[in-house]
N, C-alpha and C positions, 0 to 999 in steps of 0.2 A: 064613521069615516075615520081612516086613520092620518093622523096629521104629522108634519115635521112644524118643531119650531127651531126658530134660530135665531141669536143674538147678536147684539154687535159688541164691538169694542169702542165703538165709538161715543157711547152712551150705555149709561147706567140703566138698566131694567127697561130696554127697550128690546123689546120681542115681535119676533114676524111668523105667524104661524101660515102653513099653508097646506094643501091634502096632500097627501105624498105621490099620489100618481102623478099630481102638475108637476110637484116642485118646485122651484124657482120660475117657472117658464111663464105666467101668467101674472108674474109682479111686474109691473109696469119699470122701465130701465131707470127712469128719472128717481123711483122711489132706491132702486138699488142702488143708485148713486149714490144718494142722501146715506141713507140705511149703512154703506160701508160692507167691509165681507163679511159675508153673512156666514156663521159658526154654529152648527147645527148643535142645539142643546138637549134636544129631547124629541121621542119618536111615540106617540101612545094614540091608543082610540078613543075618539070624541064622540060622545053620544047626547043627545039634548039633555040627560039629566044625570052627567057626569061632574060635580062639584071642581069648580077652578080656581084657584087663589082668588085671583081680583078681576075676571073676565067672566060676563054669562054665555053659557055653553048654546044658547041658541042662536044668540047673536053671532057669536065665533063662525058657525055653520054656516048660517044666514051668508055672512062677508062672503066666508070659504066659497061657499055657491055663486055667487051672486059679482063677487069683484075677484076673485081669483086666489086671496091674502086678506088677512086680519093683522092689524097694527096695535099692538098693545105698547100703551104708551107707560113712561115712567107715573109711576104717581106723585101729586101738587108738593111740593117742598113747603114745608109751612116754617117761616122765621119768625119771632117774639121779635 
């Protein structure tokens, strides 16, 4: 599946991937609110056993099918 993802500015390493034929059309508005304008970062094909920084590639699909968008969240802040 080939996906868009997009970032915000509003947040640090907070990613919205989505399949490129929907687009944005299928993320719920409430979450666009939140989410901020969204700034496309990168355009590539997802395949279940395509290696992802910090996201597994079947679950990404899964969402993509399933809810429309996949939310990759910042990762835990750890403070001493």
């Amino acid at each position: 599946m080939k996906v868009e993802v997009y970032r915000t500015r509003k947040r640090r390493d907070l990613y919205l991937y989505v399949a490129e034929c929907d687009g944005l059309t299928r993320v719920p508005e409430a979450l666009l609110a939140t989410f901020g304008k969204p700034e496309r970062a990168m355009t590539f094909e997802l395949t279940p056993d395509r290696k992802l920084s910090r996201e597994d590639p079947e679950l990404v699909l899964r969402h993509l099918e399933d809810e429309g968008y996949h939310l990759q969240l910042p990762p835990p802040e750890y403070r001493l």
